[in-house]
C-alpha positions as CSV (number, residue, x, y, z in Angstrom):
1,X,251.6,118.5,-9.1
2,X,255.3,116.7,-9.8
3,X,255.6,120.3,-11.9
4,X,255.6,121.9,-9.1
5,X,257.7,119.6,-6.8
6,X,260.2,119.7,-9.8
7,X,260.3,123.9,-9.6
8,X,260.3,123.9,-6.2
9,X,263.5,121.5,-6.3
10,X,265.0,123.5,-9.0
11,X,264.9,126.7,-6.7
12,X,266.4,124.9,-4.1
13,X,269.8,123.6,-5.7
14,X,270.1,126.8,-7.9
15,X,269.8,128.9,-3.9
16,X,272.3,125.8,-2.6
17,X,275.0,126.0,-5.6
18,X,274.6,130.0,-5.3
19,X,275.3,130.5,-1.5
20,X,276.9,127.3,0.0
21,X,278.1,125.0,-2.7
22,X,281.0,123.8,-0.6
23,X,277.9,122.1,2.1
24,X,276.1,119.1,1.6
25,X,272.2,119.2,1.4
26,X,269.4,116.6,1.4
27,X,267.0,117.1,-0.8
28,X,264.0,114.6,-0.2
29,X,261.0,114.7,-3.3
30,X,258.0,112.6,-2.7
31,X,256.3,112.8,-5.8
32,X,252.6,111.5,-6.0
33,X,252.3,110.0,-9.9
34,X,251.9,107.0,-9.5
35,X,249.3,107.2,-7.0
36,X,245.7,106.5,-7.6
37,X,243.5,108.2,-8.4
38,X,245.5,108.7,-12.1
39,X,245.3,112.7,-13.3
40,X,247.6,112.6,-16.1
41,X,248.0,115.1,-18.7
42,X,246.6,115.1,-22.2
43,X,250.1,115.6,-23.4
44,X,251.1,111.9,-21.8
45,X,247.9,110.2,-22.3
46,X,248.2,111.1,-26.1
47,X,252.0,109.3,-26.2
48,X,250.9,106.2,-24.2
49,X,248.0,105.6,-26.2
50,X,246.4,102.4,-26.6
51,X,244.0,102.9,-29.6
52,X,245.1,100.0,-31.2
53,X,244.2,97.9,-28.5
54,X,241.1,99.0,-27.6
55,X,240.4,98.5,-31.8
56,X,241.4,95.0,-31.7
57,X,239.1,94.2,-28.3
58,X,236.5,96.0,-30.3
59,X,236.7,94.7,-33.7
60,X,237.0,90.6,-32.1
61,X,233.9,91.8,-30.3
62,X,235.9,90.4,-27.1
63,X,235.0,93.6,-25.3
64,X,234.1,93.6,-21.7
65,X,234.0,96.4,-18.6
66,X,236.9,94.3,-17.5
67,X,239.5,94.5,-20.3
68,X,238.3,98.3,-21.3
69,X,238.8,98.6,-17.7
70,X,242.5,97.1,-18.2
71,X,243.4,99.2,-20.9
72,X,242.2,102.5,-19.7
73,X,244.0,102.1,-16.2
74,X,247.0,101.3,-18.3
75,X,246.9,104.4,-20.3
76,X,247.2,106.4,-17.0
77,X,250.0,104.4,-15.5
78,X,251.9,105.0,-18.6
79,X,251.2,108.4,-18.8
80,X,251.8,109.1,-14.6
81,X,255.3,107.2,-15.4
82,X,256.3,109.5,-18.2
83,X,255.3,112.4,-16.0
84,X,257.4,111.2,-13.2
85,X,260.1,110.7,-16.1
86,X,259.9,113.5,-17.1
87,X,259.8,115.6,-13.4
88,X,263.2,113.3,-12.0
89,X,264.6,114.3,-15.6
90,X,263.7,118.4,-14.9
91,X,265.9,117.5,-11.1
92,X,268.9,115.9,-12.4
93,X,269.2,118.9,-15.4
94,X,269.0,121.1,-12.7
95,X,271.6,119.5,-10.6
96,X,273.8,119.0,-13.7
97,X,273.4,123.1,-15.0
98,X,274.3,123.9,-11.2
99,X,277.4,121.4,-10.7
100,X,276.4,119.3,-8.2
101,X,275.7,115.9,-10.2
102,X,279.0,114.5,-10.2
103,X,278.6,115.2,-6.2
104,X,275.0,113.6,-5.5
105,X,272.9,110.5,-4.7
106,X,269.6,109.7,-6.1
107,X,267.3,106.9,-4.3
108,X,264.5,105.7,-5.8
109,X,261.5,104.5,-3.3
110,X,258.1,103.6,-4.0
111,X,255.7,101.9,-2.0
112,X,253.9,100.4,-5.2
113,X,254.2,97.0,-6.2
């Protein structure tokens, strides 16, 4: 889904800096990541693995639901944060190819503790 917020975005600053780069816009993205419940990409999960965790819990036979539990849930968080990364990142190139960085605000929010 933060793909498609990201295109979405894109279209609207490449539309802004084509017809009225002189006005100021607001721009307001509320991506979902971080969210439960976690649907993160192969492609993330695979560069926040934590194999070598779940082999140590496994080969100290300290295994339980609770700490397989732990290390799963944060496999997804790493991998929804790199996706948000990743989706802010595909914003701020498009604000930079259309020459309205130097000209912009970015606030981060997040209701997440």
């Amino acid at each position: 889904m933060q793909n498609l917020f990201s295109a979405k975005a894109d279209k609207i600053i490449r539309r802004h800096a084509e017809t009225e780069e002189d006005n100021p816009f607001f721009l307001y993205i509320a991506y979902q990541n971080i969210h439960t419940p976690h649907q993160v990409p192969i492609r993330y999960l695979d560069r926040t693995s934590h194999d070598s965790i779940r082999r140590t819990i496994l080969g100290l036979q300290i295994f339980s639901q609770l700490t397989l539990l732990w290390v799963c849930n944060s496999n997804l968080v790493s991998g929804s944060l790199l996706a948000l990364d990743e989706s802010v990142g595909k914003v701020v190139t498009s604000l930079v190819k259309n020459n309205l960085f130097d000209n912009t605000i970015i606030v981060f929010a997040s209701d997440v503790s």
